[in-house]
PDBQT receptor file of N, H, CA, C and O in Angstrom, charges set to zero:
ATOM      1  N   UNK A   1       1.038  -6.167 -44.177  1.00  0.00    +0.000 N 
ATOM      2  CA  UNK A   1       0.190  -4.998 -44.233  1.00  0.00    +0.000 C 
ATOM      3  C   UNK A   1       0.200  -4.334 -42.857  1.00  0.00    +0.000 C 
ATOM      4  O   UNK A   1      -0.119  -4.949 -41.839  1.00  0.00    +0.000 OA
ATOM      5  N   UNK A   2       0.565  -3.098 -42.868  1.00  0.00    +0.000 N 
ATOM      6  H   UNK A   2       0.824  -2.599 -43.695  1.00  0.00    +0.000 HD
ATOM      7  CA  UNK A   2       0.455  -2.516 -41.573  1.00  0.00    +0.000 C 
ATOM      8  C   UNK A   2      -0.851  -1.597 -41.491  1.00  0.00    +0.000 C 
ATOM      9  O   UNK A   2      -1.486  -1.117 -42.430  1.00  0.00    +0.000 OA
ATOM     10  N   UNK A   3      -1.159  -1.440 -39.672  1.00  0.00    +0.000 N 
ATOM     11  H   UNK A   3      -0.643  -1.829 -38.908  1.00  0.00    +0.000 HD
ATOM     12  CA  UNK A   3      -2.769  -0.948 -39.767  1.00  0.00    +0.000 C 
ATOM     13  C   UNK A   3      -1.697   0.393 -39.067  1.00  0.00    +0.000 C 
ATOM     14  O   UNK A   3      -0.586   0.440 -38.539  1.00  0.00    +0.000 OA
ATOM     15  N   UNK A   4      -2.650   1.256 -39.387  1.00  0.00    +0.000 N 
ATOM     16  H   UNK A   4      -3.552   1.218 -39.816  1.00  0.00    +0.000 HD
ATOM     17  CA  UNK A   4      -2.327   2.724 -39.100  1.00  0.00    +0.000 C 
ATOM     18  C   UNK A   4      -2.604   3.217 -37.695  1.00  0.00    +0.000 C 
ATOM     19  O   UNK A   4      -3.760   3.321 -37.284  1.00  0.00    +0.000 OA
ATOM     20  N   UNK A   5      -1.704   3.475 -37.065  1.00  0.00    +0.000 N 
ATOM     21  H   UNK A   5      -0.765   3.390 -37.399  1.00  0.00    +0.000 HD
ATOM     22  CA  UNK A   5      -1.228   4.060 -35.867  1.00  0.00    +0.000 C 
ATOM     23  C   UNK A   5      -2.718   5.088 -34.903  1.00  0.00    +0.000 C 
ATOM     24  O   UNK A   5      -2.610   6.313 -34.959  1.00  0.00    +0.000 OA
ATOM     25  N   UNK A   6      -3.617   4.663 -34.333  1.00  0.00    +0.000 N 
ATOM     26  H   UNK A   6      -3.705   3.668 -34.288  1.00  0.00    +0.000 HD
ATOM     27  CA  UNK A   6      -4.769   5.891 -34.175  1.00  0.00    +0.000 C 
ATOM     28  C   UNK A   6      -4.178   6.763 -33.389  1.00  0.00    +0.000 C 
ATOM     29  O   UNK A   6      -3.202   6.363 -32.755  1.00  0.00    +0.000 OA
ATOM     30  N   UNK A   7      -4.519   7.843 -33.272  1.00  0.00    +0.000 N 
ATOM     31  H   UNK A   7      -5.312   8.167 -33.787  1.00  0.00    +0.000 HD
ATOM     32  CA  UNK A   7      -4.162   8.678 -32.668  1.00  0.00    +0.000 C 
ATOM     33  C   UNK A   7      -5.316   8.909 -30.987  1.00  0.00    +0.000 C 
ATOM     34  O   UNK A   7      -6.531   8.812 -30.819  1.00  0.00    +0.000 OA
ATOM     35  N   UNK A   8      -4.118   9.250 -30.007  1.00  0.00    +0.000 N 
ATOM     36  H   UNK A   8      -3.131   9.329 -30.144  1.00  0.00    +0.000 HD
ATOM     37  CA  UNK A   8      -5.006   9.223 -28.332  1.00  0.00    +0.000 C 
ATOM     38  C   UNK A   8      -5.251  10.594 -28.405  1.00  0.00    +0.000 C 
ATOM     39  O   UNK A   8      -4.434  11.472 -28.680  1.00  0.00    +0.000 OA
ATOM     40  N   UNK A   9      -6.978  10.768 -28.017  1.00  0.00    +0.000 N 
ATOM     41  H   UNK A   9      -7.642  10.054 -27.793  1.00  0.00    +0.000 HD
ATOM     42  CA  UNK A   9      -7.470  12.365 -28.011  1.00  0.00    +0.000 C 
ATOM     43  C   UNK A   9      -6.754  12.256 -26.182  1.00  0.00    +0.000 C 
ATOM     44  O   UNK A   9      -6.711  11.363 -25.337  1.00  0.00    +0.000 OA
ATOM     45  N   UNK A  10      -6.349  13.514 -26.241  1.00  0.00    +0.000 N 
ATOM     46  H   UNK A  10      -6.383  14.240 -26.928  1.00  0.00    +0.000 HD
ATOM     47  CA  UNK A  10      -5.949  14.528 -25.174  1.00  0.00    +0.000 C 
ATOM     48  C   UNK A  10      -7.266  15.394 -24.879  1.00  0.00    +0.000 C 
ATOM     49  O   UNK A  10      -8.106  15.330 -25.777  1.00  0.00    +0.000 OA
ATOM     50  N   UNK A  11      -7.529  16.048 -23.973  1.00  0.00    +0.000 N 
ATOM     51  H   UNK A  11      -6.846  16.099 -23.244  1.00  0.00    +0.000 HD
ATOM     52  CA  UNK A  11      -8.101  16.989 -23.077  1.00  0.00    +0.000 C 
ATOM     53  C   UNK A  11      -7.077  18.119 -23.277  1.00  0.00    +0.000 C 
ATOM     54  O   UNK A  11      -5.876  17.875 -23.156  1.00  0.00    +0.000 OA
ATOM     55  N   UNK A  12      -7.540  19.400 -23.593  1.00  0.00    +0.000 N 
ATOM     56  H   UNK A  12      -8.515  19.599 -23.691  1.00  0.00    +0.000 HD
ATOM     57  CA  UNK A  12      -6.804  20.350 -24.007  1.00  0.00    +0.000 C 
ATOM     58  C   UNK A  12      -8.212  21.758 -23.063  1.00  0.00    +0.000 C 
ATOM     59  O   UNK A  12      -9.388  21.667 -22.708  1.00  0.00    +0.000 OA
ATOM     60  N   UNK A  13      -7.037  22.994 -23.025  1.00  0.00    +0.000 N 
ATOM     61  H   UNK A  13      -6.082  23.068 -23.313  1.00  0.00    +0.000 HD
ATOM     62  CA  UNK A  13      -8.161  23.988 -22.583  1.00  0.00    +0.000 C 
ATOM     63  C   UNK A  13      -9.182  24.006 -21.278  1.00  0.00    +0.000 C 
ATOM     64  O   UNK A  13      -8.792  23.583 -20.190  1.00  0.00    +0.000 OA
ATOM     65  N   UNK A  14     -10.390  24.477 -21.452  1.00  0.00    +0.000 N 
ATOM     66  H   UNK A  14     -10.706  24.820 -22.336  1.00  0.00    +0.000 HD
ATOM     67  CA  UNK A  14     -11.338  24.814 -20.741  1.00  0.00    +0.000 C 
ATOM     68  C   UNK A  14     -11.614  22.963 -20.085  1.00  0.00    +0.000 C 
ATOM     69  O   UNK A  14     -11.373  22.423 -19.006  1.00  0.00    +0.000 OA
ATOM     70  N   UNK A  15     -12.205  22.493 -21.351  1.00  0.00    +0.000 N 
ATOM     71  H   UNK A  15     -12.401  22.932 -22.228  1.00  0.00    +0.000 HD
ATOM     72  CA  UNK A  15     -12.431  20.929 -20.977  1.00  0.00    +0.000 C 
ATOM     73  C   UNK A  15     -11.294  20.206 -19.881  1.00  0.00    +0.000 C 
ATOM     74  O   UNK A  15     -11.597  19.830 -18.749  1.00  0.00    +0.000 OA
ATOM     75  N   UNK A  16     -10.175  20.125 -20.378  1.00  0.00    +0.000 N 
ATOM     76  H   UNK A  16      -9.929  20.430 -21.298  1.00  0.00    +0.000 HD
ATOM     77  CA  UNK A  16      -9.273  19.527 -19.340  1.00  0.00    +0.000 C 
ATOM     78  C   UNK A  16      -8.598  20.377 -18.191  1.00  0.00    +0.000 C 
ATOM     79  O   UNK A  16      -7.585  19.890 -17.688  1.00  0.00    +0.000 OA
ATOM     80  N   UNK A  17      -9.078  21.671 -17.693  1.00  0.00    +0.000 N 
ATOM     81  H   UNK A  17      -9.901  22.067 -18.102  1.00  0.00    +0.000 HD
ATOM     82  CA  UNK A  17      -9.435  22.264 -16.601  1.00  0.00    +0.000 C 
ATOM     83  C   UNK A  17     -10.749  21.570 -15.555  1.00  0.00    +0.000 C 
ATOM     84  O   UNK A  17     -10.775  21.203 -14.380  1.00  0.00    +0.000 OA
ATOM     85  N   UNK A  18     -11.697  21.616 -16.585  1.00  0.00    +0.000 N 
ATOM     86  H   UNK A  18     -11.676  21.914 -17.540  1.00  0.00    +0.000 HD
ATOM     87  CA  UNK A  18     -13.154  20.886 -15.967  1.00  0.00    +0.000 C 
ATOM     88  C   UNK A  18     -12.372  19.899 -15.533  1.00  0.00    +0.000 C 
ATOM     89  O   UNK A  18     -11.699  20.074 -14.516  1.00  0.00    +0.000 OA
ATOM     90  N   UNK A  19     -12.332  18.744 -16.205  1.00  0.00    +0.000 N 
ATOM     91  H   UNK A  19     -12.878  18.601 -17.031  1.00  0.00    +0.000 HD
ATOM     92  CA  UNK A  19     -11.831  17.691 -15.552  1.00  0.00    +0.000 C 
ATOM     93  C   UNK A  19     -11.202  17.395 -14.687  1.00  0.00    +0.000 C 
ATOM     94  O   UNK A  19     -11.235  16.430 -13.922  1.00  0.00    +0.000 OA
ATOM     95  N   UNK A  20     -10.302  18.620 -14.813  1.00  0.00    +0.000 N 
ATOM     96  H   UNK A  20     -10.275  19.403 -15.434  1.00  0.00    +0.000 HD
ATOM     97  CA  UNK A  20      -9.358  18.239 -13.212  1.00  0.00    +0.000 C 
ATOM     98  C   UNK A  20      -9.835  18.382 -11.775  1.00  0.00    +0.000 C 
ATOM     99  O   UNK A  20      -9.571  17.810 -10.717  1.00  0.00    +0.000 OA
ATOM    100  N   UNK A  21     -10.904  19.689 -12.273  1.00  0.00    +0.000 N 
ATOM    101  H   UNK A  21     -11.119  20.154 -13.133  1.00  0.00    +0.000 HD
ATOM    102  CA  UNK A  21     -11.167  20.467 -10.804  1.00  0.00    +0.000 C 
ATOM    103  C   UNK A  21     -11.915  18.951 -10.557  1.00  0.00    +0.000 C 
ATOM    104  O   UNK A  21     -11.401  18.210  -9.718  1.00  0.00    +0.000 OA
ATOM    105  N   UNK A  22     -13.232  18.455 -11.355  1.00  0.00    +0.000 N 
ATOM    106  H   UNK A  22     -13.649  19.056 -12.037  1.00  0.00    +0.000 HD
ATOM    107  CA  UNK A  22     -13.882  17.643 -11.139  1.00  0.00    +0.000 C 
ATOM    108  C   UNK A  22     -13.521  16.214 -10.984  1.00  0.00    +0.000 C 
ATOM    109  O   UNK A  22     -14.382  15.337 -10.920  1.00  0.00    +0.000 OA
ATOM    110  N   UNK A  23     -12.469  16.020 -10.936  1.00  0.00    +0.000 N 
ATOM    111  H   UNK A  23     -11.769  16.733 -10.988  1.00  0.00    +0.000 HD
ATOM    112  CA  UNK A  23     -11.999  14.637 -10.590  1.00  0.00    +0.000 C 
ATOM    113  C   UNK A  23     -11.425  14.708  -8.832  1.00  0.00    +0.000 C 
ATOM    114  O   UNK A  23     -11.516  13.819  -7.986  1.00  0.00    +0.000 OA
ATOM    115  N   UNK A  24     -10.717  16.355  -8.669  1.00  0.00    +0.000 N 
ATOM    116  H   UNK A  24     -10.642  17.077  -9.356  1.00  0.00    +0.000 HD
ATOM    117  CA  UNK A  24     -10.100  16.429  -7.651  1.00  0.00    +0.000 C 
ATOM    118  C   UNK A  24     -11.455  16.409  -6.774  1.00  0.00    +0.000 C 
ATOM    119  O   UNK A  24     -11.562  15.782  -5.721  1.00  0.00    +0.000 OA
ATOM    120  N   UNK A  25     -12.294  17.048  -7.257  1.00  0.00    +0.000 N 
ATOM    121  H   UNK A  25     -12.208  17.558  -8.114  1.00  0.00    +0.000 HD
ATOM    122  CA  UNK A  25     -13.732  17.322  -6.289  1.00  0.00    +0.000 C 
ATOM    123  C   UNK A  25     -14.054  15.804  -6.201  1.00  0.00    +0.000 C 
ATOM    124  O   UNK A  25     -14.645  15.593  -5.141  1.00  0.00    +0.000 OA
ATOM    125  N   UNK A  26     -13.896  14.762  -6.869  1.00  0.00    +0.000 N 
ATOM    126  H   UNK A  26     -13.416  14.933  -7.730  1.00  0.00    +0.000 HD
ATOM    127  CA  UNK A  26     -14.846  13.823  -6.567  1.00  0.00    +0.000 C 
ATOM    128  C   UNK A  26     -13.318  12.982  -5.718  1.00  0.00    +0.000 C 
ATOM    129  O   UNK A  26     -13.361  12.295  -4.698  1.00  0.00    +0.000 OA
ATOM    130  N   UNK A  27     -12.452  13.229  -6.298  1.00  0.00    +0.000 N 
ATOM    131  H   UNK A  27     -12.417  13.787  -7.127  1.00  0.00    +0.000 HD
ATOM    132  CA  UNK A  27     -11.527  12.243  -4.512  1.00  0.00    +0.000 C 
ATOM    133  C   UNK A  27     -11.607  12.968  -3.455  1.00  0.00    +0.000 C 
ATOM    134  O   UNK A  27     -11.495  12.402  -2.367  1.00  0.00    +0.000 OA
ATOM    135  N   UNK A  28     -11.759  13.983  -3.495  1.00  0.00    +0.000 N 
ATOM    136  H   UNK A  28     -11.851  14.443  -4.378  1.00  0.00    +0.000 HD
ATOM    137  CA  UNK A  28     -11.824  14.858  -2.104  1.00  0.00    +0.000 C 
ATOM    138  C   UNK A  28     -13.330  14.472  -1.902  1.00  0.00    +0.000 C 
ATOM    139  O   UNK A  28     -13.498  13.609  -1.040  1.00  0.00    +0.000 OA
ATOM    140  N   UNK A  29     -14.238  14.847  -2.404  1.00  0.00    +0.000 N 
ATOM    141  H   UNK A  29     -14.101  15.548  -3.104  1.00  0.00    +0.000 HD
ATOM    142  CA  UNK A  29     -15.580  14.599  -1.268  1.00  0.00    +0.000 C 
ATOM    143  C   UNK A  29     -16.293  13.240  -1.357  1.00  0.00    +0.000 C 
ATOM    144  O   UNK A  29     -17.063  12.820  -0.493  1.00  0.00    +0.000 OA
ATOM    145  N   UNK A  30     -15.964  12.596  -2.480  1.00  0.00    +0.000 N 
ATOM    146  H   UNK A  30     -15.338  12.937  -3.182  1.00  0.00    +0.000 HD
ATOM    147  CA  UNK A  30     -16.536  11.440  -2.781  1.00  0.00    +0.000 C 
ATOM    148  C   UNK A  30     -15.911   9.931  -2.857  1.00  0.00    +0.000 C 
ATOM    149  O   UNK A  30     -16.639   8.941  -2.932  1.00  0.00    +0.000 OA
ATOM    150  N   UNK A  31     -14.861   9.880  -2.836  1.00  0.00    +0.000 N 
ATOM    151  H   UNK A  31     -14.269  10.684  -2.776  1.00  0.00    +0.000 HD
ATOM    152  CA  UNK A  31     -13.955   9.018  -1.953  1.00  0.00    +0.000 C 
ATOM    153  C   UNK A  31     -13.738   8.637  -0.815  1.00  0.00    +0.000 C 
ATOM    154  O   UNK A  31     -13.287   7.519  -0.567  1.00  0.00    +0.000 OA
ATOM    155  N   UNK A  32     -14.026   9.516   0.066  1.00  0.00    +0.000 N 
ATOM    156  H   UNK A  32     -14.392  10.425  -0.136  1.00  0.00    +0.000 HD
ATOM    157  CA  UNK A  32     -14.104   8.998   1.769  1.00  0.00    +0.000 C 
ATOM    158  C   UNK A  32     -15.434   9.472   2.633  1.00  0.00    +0.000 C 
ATOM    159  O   UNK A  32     -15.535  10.137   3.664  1.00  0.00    +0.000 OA
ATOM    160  N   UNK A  33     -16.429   8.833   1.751  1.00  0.00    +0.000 N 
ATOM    161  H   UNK A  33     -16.346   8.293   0.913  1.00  0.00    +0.000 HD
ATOM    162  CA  UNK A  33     -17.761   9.126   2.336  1.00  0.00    +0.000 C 
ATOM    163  C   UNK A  33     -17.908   8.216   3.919  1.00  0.00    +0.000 C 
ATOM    164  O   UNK A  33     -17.357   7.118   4.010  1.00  0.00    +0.000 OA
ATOM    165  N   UNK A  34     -18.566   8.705   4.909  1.00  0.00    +0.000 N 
ATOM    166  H   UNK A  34     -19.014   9.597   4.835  1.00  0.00    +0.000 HD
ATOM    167  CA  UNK A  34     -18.944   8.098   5.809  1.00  0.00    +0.000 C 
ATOM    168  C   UNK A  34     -19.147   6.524   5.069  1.00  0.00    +0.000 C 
ATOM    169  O   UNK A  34     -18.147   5.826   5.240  1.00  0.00    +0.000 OA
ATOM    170  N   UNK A  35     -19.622   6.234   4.732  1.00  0.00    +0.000 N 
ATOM    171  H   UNK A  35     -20.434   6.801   4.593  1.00  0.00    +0.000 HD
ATOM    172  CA  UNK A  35     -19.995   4.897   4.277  1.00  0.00    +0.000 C 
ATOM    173  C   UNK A  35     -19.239   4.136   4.116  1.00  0.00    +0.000 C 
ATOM    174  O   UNK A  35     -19.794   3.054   4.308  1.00  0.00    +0.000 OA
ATOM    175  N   UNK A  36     -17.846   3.940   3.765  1.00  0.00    +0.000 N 
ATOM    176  H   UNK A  36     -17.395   4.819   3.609  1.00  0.00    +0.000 HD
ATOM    177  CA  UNK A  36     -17.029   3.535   3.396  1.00  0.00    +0.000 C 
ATOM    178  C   UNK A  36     -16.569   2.499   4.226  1.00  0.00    +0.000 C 
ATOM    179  O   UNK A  36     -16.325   1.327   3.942  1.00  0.00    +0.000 OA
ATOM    180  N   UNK A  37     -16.453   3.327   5.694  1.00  0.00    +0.000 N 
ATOM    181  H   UNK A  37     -16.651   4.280   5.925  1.00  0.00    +0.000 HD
ATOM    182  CA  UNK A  37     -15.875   2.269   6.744  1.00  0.00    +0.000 C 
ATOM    183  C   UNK A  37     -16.743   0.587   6.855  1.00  0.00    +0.000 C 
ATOM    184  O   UNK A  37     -16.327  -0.543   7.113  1.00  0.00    +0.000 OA
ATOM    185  N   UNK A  38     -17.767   1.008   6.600  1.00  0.00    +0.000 N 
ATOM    186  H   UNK A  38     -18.104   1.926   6.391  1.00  0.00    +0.000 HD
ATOM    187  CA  UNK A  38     -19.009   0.470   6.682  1.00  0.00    +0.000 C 
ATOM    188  C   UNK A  38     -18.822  -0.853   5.862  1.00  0.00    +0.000 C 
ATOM    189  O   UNK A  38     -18.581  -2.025   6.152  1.00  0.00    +0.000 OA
ATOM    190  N   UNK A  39     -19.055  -0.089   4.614  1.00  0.00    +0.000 N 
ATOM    191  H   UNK A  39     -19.250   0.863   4.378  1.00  0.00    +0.000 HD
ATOM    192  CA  UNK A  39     -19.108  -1.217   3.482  1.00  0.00    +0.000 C 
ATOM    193  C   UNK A  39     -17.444  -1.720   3.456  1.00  0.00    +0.000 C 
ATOM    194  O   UNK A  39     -17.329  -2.731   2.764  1.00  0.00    +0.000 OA
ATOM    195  N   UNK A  40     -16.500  -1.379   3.883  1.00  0.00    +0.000 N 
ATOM    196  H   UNK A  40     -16.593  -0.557   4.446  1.00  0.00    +0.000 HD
ATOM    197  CA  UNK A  40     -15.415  -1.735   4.097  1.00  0.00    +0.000 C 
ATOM    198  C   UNK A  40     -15.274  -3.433   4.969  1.00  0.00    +0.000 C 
ATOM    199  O   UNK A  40     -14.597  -4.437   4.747  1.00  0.00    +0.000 OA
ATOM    200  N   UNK A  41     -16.358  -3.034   6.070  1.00  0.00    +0.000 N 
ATOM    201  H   UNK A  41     -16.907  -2.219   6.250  1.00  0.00    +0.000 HD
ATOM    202  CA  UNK A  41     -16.127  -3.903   7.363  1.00  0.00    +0.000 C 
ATOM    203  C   UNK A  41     -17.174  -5.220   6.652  1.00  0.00    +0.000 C 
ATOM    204  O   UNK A  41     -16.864  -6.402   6.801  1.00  0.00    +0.000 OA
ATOM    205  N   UNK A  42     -18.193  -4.870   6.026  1.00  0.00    +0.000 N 
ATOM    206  H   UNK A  42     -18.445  -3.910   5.905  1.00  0.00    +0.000 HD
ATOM    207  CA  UNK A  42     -18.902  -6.247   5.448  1.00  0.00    +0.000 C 
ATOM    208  C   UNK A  42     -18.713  -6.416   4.502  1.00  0.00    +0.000 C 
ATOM    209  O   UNK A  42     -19.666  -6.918   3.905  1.00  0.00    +0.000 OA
ATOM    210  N   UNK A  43     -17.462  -6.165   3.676  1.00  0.00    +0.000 N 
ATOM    211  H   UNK A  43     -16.688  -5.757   4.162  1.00  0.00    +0.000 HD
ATOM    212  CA  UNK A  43     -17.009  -6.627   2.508  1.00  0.00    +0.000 C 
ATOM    213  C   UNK A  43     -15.789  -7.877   3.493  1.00  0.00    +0.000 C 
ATOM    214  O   UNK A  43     -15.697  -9.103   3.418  1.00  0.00    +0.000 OA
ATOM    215  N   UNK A  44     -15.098  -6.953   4.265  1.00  0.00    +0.000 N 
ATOM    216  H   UNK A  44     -15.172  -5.957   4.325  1.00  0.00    +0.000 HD
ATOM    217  CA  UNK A  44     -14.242  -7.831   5.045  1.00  0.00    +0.000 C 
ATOM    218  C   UNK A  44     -14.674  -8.819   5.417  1.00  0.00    +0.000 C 
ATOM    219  O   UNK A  44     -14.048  -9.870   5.278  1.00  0.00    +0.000 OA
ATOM    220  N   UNK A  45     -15.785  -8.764   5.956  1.00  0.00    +0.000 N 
ATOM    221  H   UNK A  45     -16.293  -7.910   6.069  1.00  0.00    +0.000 HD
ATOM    222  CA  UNK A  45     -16.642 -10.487   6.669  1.00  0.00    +0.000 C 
ATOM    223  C   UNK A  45     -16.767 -11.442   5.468  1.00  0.00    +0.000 C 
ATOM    224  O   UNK A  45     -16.316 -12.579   5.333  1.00  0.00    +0.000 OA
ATOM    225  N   UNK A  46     -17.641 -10.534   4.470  1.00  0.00    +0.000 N 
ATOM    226  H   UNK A  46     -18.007  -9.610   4.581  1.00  0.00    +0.000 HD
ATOM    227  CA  UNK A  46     -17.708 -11.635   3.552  1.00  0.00    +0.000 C 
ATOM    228  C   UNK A  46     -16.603 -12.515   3.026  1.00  0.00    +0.000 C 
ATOM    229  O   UNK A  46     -16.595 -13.745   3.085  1.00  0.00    +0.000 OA
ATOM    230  N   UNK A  47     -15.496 -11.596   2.407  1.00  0.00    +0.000 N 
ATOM    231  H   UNK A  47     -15.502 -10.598   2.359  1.00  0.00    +0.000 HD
ATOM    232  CA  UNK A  47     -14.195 -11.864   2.149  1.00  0.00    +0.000 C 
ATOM    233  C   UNK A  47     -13.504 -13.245   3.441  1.00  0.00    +0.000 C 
ATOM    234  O   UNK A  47     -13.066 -14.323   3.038  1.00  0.00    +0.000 OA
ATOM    235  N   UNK A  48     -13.555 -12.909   4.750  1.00  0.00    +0.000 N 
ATOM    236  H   UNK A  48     -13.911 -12.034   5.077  1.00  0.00    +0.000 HD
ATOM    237  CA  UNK A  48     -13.081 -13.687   5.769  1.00  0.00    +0.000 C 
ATOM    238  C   UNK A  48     -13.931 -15.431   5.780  1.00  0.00    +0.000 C 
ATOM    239  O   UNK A  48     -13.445 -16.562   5.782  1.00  0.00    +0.000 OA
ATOM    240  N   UNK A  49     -15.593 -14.852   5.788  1.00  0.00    +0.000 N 
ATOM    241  H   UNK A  49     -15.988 -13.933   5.786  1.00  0.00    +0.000 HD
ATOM    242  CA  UNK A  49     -16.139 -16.352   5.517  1.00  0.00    +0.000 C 
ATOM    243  C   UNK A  49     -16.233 -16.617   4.599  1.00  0.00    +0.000 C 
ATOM    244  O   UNK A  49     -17.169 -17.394   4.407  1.00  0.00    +0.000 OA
ATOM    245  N   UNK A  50     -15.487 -16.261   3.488  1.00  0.00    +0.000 N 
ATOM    246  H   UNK A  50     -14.727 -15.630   3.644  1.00  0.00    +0.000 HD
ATOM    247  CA  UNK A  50     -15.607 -17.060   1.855  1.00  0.00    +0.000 C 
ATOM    248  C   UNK A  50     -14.162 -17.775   2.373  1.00  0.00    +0.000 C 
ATOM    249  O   UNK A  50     -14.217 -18.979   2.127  1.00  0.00    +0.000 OA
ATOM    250  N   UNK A  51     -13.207 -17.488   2.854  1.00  0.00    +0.000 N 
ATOM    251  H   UNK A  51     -13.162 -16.509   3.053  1.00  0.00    +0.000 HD
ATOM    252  CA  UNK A  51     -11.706 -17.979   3.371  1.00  0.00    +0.000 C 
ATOM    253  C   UNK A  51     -11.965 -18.841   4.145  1.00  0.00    +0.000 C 
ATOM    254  O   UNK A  51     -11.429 -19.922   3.900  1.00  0.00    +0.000 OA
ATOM    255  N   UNK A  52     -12.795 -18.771   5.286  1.00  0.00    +0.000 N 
ATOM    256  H   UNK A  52     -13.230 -17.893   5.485  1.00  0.00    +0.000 HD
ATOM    257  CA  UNK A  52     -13.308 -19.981   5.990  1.00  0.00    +0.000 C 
ATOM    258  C   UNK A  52     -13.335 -21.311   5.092  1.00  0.00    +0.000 C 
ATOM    259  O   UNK A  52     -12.487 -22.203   5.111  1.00  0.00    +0.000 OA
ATOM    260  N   UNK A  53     -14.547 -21.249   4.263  1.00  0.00    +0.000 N 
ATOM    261  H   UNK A  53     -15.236 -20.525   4.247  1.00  0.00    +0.000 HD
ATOM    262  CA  UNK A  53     -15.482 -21.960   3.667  1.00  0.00    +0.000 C 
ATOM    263  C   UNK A  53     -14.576 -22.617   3.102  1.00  0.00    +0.000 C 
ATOM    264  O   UNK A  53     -14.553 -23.812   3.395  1.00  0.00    +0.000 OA
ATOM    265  N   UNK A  54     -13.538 -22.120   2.128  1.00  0.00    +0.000 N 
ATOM    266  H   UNK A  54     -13.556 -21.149   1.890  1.00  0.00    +0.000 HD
ATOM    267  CA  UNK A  54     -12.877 -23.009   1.565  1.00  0.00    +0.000 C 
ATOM    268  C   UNK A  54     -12.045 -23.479   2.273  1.00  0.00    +0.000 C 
ATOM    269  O   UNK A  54     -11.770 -24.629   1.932  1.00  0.00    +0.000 OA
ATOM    270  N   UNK A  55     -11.471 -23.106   3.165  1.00  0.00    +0.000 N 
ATOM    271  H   UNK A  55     -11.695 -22.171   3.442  1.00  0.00    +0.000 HD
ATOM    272  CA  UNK A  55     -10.085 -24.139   4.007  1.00  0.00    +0.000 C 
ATOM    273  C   UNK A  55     -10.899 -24.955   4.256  1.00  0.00    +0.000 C 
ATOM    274  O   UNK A  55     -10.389 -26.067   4.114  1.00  0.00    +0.000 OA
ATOM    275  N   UNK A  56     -12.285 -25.036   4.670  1.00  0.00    +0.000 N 
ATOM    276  H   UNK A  56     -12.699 -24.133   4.786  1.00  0.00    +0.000 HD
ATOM    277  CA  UNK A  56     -12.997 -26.368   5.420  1.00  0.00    +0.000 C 
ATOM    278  C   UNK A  56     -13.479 -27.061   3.853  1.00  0.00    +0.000 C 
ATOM    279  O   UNK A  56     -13.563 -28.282   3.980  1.00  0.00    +0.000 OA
ATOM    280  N   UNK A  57     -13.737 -26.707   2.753  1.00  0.00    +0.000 N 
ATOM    281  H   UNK A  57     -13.670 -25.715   2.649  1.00  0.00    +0.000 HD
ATOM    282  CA  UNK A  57     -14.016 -27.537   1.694  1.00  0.00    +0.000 C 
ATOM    283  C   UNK A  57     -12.465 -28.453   1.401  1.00  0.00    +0.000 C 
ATOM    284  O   UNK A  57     -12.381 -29.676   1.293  1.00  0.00    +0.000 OA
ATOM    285  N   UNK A  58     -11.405 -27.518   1.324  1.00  0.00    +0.000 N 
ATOM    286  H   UNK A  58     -11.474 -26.524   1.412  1.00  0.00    +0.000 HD
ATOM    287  CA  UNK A  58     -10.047 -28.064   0.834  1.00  0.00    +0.000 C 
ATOM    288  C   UNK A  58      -9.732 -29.215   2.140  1.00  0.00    +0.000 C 
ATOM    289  O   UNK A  58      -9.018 -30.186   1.889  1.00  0.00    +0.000 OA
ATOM    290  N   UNK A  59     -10.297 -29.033   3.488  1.00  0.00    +0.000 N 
ATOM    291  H   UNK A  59     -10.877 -28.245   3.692  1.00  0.00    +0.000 HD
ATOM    292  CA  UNK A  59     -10.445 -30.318   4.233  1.00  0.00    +0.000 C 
ATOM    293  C   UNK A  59     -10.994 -31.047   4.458  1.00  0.00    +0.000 C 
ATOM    294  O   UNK A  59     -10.681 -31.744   5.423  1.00  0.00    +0.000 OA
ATOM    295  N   UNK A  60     -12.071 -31.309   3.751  1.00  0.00    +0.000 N 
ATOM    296  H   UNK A  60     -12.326 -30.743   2.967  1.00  0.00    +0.000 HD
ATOM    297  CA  UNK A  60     -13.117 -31.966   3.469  1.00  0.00    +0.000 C 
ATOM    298  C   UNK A  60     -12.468 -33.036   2.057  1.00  0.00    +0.000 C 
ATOM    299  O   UNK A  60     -12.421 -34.266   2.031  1.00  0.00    +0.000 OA
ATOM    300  N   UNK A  61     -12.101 -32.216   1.167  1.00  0.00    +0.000 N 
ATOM    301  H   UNK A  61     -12.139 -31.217   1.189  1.00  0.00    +0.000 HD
ATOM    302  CA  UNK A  61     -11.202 -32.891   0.138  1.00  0.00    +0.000 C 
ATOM    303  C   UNK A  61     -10.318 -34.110   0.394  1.00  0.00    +0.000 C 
ATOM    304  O   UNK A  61     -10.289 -35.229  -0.120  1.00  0.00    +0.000 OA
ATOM    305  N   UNK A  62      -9.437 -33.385   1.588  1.00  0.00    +0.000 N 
ATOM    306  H   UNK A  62      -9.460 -32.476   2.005  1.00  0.00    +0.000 HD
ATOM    307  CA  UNK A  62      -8.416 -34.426   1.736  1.00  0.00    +0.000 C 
ATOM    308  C   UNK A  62      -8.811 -35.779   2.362  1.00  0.00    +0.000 C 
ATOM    309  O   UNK A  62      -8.055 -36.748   2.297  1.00  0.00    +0.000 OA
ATOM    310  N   UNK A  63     -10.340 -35.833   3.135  1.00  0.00    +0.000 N 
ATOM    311  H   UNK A  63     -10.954 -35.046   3.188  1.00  0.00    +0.000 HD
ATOM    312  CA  UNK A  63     -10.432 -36.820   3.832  1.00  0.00    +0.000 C 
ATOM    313  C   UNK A  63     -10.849 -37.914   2.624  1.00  0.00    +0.000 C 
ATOM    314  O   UNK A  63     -11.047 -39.096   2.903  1.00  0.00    +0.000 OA
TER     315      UNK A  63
């Protein structure tokens, strides 16, 4: 039994004009907010002492 093929809605017209301007508007102003660097640098820490933590658990293991 085969299931029937759905069909992908497209953006056509006025609507997929909107969308574009408004997607381009939100990488242009809302993509590289001041903040970014920010939450960039304490995502990094966290990321760095979660890497810590485990090399010293995985050596903790071996003893």
């Amino acid at each position: 039994m085969a299931l029937a093929i759905s069909n992908v809605p497209v953006l056509t017209g006025e609507v997929a004009d909107r969308f574009v301007k408004e997607a381009e508007y939100n990488a242009k102003n809302l993509a590289g907010s001041k903040y970014d660097a920010d939450a960039q640098a304490k995502c990094m820490s966290i990321v760095e002492r979660s890497r810590r933590f485990l090399e010293k658990m995985k050596g903790n293991d071996a003893e």
